[in-house]
C-alpha positions, 0 to 999 in steps of 0.5 A: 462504088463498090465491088457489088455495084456497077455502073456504066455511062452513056453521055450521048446527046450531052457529052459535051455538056457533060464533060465540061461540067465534069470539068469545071467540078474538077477545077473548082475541087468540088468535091473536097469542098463538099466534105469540106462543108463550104457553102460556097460550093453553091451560093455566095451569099449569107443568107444561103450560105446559113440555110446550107451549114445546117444541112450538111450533117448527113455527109457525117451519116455513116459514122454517125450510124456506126455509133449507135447500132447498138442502141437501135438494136436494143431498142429494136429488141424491147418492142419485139419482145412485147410482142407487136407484130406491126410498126405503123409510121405516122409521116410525110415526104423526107420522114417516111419515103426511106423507110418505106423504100427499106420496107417495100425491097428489104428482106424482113428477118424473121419474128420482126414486125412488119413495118406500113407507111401512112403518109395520107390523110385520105379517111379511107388509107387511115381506116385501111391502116387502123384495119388492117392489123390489130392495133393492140399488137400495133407499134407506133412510129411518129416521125416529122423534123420540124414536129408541126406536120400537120398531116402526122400530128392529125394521124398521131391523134387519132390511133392515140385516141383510138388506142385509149378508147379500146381500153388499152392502158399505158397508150404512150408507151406504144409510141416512139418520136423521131425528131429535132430537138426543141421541135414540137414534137419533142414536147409533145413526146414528153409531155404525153409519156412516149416510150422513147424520142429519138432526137436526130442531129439538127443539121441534117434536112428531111430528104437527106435523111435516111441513113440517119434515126429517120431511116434507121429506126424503122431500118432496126424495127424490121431486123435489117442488119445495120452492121452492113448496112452501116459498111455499105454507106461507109464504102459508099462515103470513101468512093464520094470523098475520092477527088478522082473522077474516074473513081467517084461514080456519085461525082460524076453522076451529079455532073451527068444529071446537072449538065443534062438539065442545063442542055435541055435534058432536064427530064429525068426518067427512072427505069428500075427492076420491079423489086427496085420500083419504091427506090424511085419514090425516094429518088424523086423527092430528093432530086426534085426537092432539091434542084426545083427552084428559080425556075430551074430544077430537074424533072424526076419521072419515076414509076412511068411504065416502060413503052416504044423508045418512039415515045419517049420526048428528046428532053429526057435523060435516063437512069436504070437501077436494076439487081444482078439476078432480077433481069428485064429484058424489055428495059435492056433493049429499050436502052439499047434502042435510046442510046442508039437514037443518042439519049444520055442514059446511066446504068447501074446494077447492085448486086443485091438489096443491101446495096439500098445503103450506098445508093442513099448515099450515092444519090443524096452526092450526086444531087448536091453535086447536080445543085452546085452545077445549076448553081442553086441551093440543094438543100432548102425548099422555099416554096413548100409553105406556100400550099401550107398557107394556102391550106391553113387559110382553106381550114379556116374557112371550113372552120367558120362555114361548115364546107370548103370553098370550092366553088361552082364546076365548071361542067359536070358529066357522069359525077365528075365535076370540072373546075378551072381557072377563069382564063383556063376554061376560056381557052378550053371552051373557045369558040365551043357550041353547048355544053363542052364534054369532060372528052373535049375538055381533056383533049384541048387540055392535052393540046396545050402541051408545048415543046419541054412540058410534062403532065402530073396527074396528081390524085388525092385519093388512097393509093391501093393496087386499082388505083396504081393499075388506072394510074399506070394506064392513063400515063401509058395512054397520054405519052404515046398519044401526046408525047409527053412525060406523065408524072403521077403522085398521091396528095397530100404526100406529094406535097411533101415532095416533088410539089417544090419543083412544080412550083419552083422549078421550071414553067413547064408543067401542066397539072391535072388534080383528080378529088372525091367526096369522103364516102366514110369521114373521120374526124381529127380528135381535138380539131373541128375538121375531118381527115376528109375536109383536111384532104380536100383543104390541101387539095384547094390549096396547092391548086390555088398555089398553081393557078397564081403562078397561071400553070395550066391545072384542071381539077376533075372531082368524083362525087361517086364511087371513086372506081366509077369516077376513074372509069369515067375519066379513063374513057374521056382520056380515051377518046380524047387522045385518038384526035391527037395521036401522031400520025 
């Protein structure tokens, strides 16, 4: 990488492994097939090798960005010059994480708007975002490659009707579309008078692009100085193109990632410096959209607060991605301690913020390089429909009946529904006597846990900062206790993201989904359904896309205060653990 990046290797436990994909890499000149755009780097046949020649655009990105600073910079201008104070992002998954990573870790230069993320069809994160700032001075970015998303058409809807029914004139004019050309989106744009379509280059899929309109539109609103931004990509493309492995830190990083899956490493845990913490959203979309299918896939763990090295299972590998000047010093002597105990762990240290542009490069190599050493293809996702069907199937039913089909719980306790499979709660309940508690549920839950399994709490609810707080403390709790890598994502944004690997990656995830009635519904304008009945239809559906794959899923629902129901689970996860902590 550049001067302002460093980066050192620990290979450790899989060093040999490492070393001979690094190898092999070496012998079959991956990397000049890369640039080269050879399919055949990672599948053999047409019908992938036509998916992948559409998905390479992004190894032009930087040059692409160089050509049209100017454009976004202009454009940047006019919207600050009317005087919005805030640019809300209507998006999901690979159209909105980059920017949210630019928003969250960049320094906003002075007199931008602020830039949000809604990427939640949660009644309660929509009002939040409709509240939290005045619409009248409120900027509208609606960004979806294919132009269908469900999820951004329905938030699109309603501030565009919100908008018109405060009396505001001209509404279109306050939005702007990222998209495909030809996409639906793209007609709707024209046909409801945006102020401006960004057609982004086909050939370029959602998770690879940030350096692309998606990434850098939002990148411009906030006043990010694209010149360098652009350079650091640039510089970050000459070290990726270099066919010398001690020069081209993105080759060996995919080869180091790969070959730990291969020998059983495949959990990768991001540690990062509290500034760094959204880059691994961004991270865990990419790796695990990409690399999670035909049973194989790299498991990301991003956000798992830092513990004892004493906890962390021996399937792991690590990546910390810290600045210069933010230190933290538990993670360094966690490090030391892991290395020691030889666990494969890659450092890297960027200087300062703007060295986000060559890490989006450097990472989107690196994965594609990790997909040609599992021998799959990195840059299509075949199993994401398969919750979409399922959640249009739900809708339809909502549609015809009036409510979801839920089903009955299993068990209540404290306004906490449980509902599982029929094969699943018989094995929970095996030989029980009476009514089995939401404690003892947990606890044989946990049990199951085999060797190479990791646990995702997946929670379709607003993300705010007690939420995170609970979140932070269950994964704590259960890994100390069972040992376990304990991912944790927001529905339906997850969706959008790691829920290609849960599906299509390997058989050892274990899901707990967590609900809760809308206390406040929204309706979608033009659409018989709600925010909330929407929610709960792709809550339904991804565990119905669970179940049939027999992965091991609870579904805890809150039929009260959300703050309640958590406590209530929180105290029940508790207790359950203290029989299952080691010794």
């Amino acid at each position: 990488m550049s001067a302002r990046t460093s980066t050192s290797e620990f290979a450790g436990a899989v060093d040999a492994a490492y070393r001979a994909a690094l190898d092999s890499l070496v012998r079959e000149h991956a990397v000049g097939r890369l640039f080269a755009r050879d399919a055949a780097l990672w599948k053999k046949d047409p019908e992938h090798q036509k998916i992948i020649l559409n998905r390479l655009g992004w190894l032009e990105a930087p040059s692409w960005l160089r050509a049209r600073i100017e454009e976004l910079a202009a454009f940047a201008a006019d919207v600050r010059a009317e005087g919005f104070t805030r640019v809300l992002l209507l998006g999901m998954g690979g159209s909105s994480l980059a920017p949210e990573v630019l928003a969250m870790v960049m320094r906003v230069s002075p007199g931008a708007p602020t830039l949000e993320v809604l990427d939640s069809t949660d009644p309660a994160a929509v009002r939040t975002a409709e509240t939290s700032h005045r619409l009248d001075r409120t900027f509208f970015l609606v960004s979806s490659k294919s132009g269908r998303t469900i999820e951004t058409l329905s938030q699109y809807r309603y501030f565009r009707t919100r908008l018109e029914s405060s009396g505001i004139r001209d509404a279109g004019r306050r939005f702007a579309a990222i998209t495909d050309p030809g996409s639906a989106l793209d007609r709707l744009a024209r046909e409801e008078h945006l102020r401006r379509v960004f057609l982004n280059p086909v050939d370029i899929g959602g998770r690879y692009s940030a350096l692309s309109y998606f990434g850098m539109v939002p990148a411009a609103l906030l006043g990010i100085h694209l010149e360098g931004f652009a350079e650091r990509a640039s510089q970050a493309a000459e070290v990726a193109a270099n066919p010398d492995p001690a020069r081209n830190d993105p080759l060996r990083l995919g080869a180091f990632l790969g070959a730990a899956a291969k020998a059983g490493r495949d959990k990768l845990t991001l540690l990062t410096s509290p500034t760094l913490r959204p880059l691994g959203y961004w991270i865990e979309q990419l790796i695990a959209e990409s690399t999670g299918k035909e049973g194989r896939g790299i498991v990301p763990i991003e956000g798992e607060p830092l513990g004892f090295a004493r906890y962390y299972s021996p399937d792991r590998c690590f990546v910390s991605i810290t600045l210069a000047f933010e230190p933290v010093p538990e993670l360094t002597s966690l490090g030391a301690e892991l290395r020691q105990a030889g666990a494969p762990w890659v450092e890297i240290t960027l200087e300062d913020r703007t060295e986000l542009a060559g890490q989006f490069y450097r990472w989107e190599v690196a994965t594609a390089i990790a997909g040609a050493v599992l021998e799959i293809n990195p840059f299509d996702e075949p199993n994401v429909q398969e919750s979409k069907d399922n959640t249009a199937a739900i809708l339809m039913e909502v549609e015809r009946t009036g409510k979801a089909p839920t089903g009955e719980p299993r068990s209540r306790e404290d306004g906490v529904d449980v509902f599982a499979s029929e094969k699943l709660w018989s094995a929970l309940t095996s030989q029980t006597p009476g009514h089995p508690s939401l404690e003892m549920l947990l606890g044989r839950f946990f049990a199951l846990k085999k060797p190479g399994d990791y646990l995702a709490i997946l929670a379709y609810l607003e993300r705010t900062a007690a939420t995170e707080s609970s979140f932070a403390q269950l994964r704590r709790e259960i890994r100390d206790a069972v040992r376990i890598p304990v991912l944790q994502g927001y529905g339906p944004r997850y969706l959008h993201s790691i829920g290609q690997l849960f599906k299509g990656g390997p058989d050892t995830g274990m899901f707990l989904e967590i609900t809760a009635d809308s206390r406040e519904d929204l309706m979608i304008p033009g659409s018989p359904v709600t925010f909330g009945k929407l929610e709960l239809a792709q809550a339904l559906g991804d565990a119905r896309s669970l179940d049939a794959r027999e992965k091991p899923t609870i579904r805890l629902h809150i039929s009260g205060s959300v703050a309640e129901g958590l406590a209530t689970i929180s105290h029940a996860v508790e207790r359950a653990l203290v029989a299952l902590a080691p010794a």
